[in-house]
C-alpha positions in Angstrom: 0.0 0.0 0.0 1.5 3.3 -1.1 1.2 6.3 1.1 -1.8 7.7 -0.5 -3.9 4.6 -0.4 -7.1 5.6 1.3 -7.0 2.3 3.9 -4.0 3.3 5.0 -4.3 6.7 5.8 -7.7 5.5 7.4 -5.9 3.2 9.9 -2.8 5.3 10.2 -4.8 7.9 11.6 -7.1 6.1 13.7 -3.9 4.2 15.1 -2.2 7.8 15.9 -5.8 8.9 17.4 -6.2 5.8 20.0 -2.6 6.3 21.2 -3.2 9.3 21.8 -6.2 8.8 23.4 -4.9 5.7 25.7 -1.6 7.4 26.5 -4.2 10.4 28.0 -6.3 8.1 30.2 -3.2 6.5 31.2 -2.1 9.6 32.2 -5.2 10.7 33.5 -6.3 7.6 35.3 -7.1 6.5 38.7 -4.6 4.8 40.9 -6.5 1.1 41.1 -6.4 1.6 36.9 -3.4 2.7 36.7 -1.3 0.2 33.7 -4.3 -0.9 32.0 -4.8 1.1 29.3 -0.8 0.8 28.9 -1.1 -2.5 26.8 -3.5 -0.4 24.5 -1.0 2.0 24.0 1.4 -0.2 23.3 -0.4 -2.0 20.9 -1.2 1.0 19.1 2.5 2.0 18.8 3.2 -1.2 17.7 0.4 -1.0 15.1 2.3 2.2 13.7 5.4 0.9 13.8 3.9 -1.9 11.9 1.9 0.4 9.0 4.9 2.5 8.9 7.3 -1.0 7.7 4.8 -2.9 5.4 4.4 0.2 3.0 7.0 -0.7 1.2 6.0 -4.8 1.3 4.1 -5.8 -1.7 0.8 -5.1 -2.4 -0.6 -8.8 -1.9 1.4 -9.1 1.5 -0.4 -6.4 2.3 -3.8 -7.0 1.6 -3.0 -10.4 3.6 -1.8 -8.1 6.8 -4.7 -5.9 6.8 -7.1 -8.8 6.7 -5.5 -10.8 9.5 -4.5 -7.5 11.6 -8.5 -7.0 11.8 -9.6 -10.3 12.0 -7.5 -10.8 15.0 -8.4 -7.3 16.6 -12.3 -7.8 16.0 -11.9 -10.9 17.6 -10.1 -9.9 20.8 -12.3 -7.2 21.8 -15.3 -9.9 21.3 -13.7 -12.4 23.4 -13.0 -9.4 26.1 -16.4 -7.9 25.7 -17.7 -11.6 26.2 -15.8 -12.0 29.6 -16.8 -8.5 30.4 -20.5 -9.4 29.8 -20.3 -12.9 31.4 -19.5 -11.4 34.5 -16.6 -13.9 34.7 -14.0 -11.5 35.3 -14.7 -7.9 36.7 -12.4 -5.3 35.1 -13.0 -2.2 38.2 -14.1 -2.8 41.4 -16.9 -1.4 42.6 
């Protein structure tokens, strides 16, 4: 994907957007939540890191990333919104 493809643009910017925004409520949060929005911040500097190498991979490599990249975030945030939901594990005390 060259630099002016419009998917990546799309993802480069949400990725800089949500570091942003975890790196502020890490920054911002309570003391019991402190460190865990620090693994999404990671992960979204990782992500960056990642669009920022495979730009100049080939375009079928590519395509290949991007569909298992989302794949495997869609399904992590299903399997923690299902724990969440469950009730099996409770992510702030109350």
């Amino acid at each position: 994907m060259k630099k002016n493809d419009p998917i990546f643009k799309i993802t480069l910017f949400l990725s800089i957007l949500f570091l942003i925004f975890f790196t502020y409520k890490e920054i911002n949060a309570n003391d019991d939540l402190k460190g865990y929005y620090i693994t999404h911040t990671y992960f979204f500097l990782l992500l960056i890191v990642i669009l920022l190498t495979i730009n100049f991979f080939a375009k079928k490599i590519q395509t290949y990333f991007f569909i298992l990249f989302f794949s495997f975030v869609a399904s992590l945030y299903l399997a923690e919104g299902y724990i969440y939901y469950s009730g099996k594990i409770k992510f702030f005390q109350s």
